[in-house]
C-alpha positions in Angstrom: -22.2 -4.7 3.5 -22.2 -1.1 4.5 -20.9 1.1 1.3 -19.8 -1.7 -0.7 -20.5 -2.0 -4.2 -19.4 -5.5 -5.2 -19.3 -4.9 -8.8 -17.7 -2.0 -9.0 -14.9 -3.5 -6.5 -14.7 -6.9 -8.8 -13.9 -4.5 -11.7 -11.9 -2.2 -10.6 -9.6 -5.1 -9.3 -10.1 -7.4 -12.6 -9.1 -3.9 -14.4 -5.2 -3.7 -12.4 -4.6 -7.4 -12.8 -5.6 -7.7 -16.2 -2.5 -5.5 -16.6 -1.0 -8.5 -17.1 0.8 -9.1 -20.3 1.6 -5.2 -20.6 3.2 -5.3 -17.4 5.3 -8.5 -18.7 6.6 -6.9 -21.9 7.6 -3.7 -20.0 9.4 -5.7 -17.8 11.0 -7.8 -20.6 11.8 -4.7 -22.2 13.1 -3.1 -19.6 15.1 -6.4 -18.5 16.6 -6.2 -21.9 17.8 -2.8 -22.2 19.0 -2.9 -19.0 18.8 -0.4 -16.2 20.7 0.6 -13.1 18.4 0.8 -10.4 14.7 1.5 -9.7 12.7 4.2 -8.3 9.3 4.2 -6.5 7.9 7.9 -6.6 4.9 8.8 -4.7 3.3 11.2 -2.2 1.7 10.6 1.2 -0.3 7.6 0.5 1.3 6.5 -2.4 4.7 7.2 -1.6 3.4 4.8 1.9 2.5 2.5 -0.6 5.5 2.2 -2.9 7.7 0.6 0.6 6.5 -3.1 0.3 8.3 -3.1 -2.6 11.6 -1.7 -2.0 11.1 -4.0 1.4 10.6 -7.2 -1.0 13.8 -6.1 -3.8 16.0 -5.2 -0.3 15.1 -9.0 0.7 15.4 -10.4 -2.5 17.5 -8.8 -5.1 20.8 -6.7 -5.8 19.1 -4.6 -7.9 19.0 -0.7 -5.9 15.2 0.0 -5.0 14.5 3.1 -3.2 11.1 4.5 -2.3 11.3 8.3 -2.3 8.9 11.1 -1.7 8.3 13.3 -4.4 8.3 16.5 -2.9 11.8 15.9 -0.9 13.5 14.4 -4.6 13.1 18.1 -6.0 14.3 19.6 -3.3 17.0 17.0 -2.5 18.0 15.5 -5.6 19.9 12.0 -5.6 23.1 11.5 -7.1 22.0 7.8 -8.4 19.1 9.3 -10.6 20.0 9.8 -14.3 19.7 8.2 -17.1 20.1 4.5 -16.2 17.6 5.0 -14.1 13.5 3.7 -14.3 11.1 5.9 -11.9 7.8 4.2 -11.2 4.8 6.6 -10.0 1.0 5.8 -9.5 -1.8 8.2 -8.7 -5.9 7.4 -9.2 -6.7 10.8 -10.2 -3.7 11.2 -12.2 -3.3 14.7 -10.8 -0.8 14.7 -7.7 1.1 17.9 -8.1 4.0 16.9 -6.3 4.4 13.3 -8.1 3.8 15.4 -11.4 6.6 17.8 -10.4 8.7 14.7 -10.0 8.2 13.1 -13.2 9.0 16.3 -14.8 12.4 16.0 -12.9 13.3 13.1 -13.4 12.4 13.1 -17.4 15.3 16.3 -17.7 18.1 13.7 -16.2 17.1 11.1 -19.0 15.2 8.8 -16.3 12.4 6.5 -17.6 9.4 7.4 -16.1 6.1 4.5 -16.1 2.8 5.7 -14.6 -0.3 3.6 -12.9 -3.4 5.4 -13.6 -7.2 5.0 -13.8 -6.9 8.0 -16.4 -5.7 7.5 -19.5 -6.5 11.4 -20.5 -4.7 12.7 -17.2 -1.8 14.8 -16.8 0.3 11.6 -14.9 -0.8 9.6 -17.9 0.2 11.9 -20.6 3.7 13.1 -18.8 5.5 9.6 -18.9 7.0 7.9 -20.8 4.0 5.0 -20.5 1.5 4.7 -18.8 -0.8 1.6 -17.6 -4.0 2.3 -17.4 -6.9 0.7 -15.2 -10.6 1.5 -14.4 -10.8 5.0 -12.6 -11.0 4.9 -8.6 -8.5 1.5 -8.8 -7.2 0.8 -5.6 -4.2 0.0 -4.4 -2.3 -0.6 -6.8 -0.5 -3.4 -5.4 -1.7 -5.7 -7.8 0.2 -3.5 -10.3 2.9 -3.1 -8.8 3.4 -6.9 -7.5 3.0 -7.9 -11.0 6.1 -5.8 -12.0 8.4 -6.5 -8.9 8.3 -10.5 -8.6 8.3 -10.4 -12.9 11.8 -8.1 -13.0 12.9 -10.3 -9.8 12.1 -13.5 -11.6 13.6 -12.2 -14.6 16.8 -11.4 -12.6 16.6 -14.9 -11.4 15.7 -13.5 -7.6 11.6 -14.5 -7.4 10.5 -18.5 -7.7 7.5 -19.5 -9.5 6.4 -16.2 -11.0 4.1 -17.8 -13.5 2.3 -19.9 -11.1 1.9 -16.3 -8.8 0.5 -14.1 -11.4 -2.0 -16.7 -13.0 -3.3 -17.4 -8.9 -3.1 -13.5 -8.6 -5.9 -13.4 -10.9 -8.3 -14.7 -8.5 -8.0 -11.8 -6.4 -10.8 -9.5 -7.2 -13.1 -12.2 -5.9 -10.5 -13.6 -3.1 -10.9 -10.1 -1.6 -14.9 -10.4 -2.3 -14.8 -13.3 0.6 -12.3 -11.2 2.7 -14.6 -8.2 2.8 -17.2 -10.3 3.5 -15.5 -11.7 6.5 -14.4 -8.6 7.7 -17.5 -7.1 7.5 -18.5 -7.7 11.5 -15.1 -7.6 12.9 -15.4 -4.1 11.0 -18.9 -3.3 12.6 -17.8 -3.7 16.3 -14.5 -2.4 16.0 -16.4 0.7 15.3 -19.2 0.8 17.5 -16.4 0.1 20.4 -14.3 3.3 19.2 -17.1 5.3 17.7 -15.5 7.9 20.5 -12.2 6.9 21.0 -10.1 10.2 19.6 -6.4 8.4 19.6 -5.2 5.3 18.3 -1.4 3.9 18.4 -0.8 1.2 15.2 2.3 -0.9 14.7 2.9 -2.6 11.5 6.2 -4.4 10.2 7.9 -5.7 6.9 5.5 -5.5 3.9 2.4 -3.5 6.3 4.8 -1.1 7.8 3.8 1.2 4.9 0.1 0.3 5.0 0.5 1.2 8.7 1.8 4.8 7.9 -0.7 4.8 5.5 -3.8 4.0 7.2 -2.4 6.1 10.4 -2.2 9.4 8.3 -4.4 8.9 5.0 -7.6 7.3 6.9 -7.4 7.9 10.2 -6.2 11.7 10.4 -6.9 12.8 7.1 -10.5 11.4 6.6 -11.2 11.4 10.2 -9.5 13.7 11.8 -8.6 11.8 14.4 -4.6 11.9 16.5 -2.6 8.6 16.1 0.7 7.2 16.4 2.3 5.0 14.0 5.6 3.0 14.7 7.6 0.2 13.5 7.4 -2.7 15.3 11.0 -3.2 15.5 11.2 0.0 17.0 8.2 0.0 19.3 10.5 -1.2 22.2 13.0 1.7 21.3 10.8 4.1 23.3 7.0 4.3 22.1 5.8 1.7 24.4 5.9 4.5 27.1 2.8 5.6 25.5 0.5 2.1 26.4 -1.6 2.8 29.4 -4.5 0.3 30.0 -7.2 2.4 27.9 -5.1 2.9 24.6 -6.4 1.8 21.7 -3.8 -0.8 20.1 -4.3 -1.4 15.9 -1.6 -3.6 15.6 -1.2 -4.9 11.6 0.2 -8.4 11.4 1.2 -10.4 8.2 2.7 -13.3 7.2 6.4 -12.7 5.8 9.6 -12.8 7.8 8.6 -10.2 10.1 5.8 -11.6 11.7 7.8 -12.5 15.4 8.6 -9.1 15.6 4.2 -8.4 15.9 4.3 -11.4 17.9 6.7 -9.3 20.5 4.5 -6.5 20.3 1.1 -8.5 21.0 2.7 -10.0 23.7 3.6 -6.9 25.6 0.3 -5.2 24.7 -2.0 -7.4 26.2 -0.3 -7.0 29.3 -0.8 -3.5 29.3 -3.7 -2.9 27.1 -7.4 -3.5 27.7 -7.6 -2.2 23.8 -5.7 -4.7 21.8 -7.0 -4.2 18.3 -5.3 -7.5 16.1 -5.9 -7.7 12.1 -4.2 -10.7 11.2 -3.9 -11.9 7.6 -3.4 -15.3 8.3 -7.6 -15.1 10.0 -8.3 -15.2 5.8 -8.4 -18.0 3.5 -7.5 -16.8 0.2 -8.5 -20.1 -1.2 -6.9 -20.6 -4.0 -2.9 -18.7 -3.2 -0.3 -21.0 -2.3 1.2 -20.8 1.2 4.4 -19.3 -0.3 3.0 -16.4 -1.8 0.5 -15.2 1.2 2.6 -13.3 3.0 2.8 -10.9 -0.4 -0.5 -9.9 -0.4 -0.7 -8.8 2.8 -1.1 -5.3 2.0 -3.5 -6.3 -0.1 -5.8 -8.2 2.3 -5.5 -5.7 5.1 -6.3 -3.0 2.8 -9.4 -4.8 1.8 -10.5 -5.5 6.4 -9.5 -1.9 7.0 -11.7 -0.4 4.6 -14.7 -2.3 6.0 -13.3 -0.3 9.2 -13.6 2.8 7.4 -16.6 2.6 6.2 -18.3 1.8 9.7 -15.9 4.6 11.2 -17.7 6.8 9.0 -20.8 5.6 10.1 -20.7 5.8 13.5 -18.8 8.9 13.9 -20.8 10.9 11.3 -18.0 11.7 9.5 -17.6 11.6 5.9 -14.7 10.1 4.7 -14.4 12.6 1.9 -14.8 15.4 4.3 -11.4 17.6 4.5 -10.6 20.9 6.1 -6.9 21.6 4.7 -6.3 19.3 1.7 -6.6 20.1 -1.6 -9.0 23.0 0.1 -6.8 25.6 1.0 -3.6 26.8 -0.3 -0.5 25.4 1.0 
């Protein structure tokens, strides 16, 4: 498989869900201290990241979960931030400035800050109040951060069969192996079709509504410069399907939670004015070995894995490397 180095990509993965038992005794810790509501801090992609998660606690629990962009938070505040609260931030490098700025906000109002990292020694590891560690360049950190949601919801008596989750949820390093694998051509032709195709329109819902936003603005524009729009697909009928004409390129994201008619809509009404329908459906993957009952959760997950064989062969064909940047990180802003 083009740029993919299985071993590295087993370990990384075994790394984050070997995060296991810490994760459960922060949680139990947490559980029994008590706490008033949750926070999930991030920036551009991870702050994209952090929304299947407030989506699964709006669903499933009474326990306030907001996803909030660090940046806005310093500039904004929020009146339900303070001490009661717990403020969850993850960054690879460790090094965000902005979710940095925001832990050192929220630790003045007495907030308990936990950090994913694949730096111990980094300045996100070092400013919180703990930090979980896993190989460097871990990604996503949805493993992480599933662990931690369905154990506080179980704990709250709001998530079902938590133990029998977490013990299938270590078989995903090599579940997402056989998903690469199977993505691999799908991955290929998608991008010799578009190797010249300069705008894309995606549509995601539920839990992939923020891997859509994600892979719309961290992958496509940022790493390959190239225009998109990205909508909800509960609001794709509330004007954006103006912009379908016959030659648009469609990436429409479909999982398997309680969302999924509302894709189902959109597919419909693309194909009849499409000749570029672009479907990633998780439920075209296996994952031997997860119940039915807990697919729909890693649908993030799975689509992350398809769509980075994508990225991989958009790099390929357009020439374009995907660390390449003009602005970010480059310039001063």
């Amino acid at each position: 498989m083009l740029g993919f180095v299985e071993t590295a990509f087993v370990n990384q993965l075994t790394s984050a869900v070997s995060l296991r038992t810490k994760i459960e005794e922060l949680v139990d810790d947490l559980t029994r201290t008590g706490f008033a509501n949750l926070f999930l801090i991030g920036a551009g992609g991870t702050y994209a990241a952090m929304w299947p998660y407030e989506h699964l606690a709006r669903r499933s629990s009474t326990l306030p979960v907001k996803s909030v962009i660090a940046a806005e938070l310093l500039l904004s505040g929020d009146a339900t931030l303070g001490p009661d609260s717990v403020a969850i931030f993850t960054s690879v490098s460790g090094t965000t400035e902005d979710s940095l700025k925001a832990i050192e906000y929220c630790k003045e109002r007495g907030v308990y800050t936990i950090g994913f990292t694949g730096h111990e020694d980094s300045p996100l590891a070092q400013a919180v109040d703990v930090a979980l560690v896993s190989e460097p360049k871990t990604w996503p950190f949805d493993m992480q951060m599933l662990l931690f949601m369905t154990k506080l919801l179980s704990n709250r008596s709001e998530f079902d069969g938590y133990e029998k989750f977490a013990d299938e949820l270590a078989n995903i390093p090599s579940i997402l192996v056989d998903v690469a694998k199977q993505a691999e051509p799908i991955a290929e032709k998608f991008a010799d079709k578009h190797q010249d195709t300069d705008y894309h329109f995606l549509v995601g819902s539920g839990n992939l509504w923020g891997f859509t936003y994600l892979y719309s603005m961290c992958i496509l524009e940022e790493m390959q410069w190239l225009r998109t729009t990205r909508v909800h697909g509960a609001e794709f009928f509330h004007g954006s399907l103006e912009l379908i004409e016959e030659d648009t390129s469609l990436i429409l994201f479909v999982g398997e939670d309680e969302t999924r008619p509302t894709m189902e809509r959109v597919i419909a009404f693309s194909k009849k004015y499409s000749n570029d329908v672009n479907i990633f459906d998780t439920k075209d993957y296996p994952l031997v070995g997860i119940s039915p009952e807990f697919r729909g959760l890693l649908a993030p997950l799975v689509l992350d894995t398809v769509m980075g064989r994508v990225s991989k062969h958009l790099e390929r064909v357009r020439n374009h490397s995907l660390d390449l940047r003009r602005y970010y990180r480059v310039v001063e802003y």
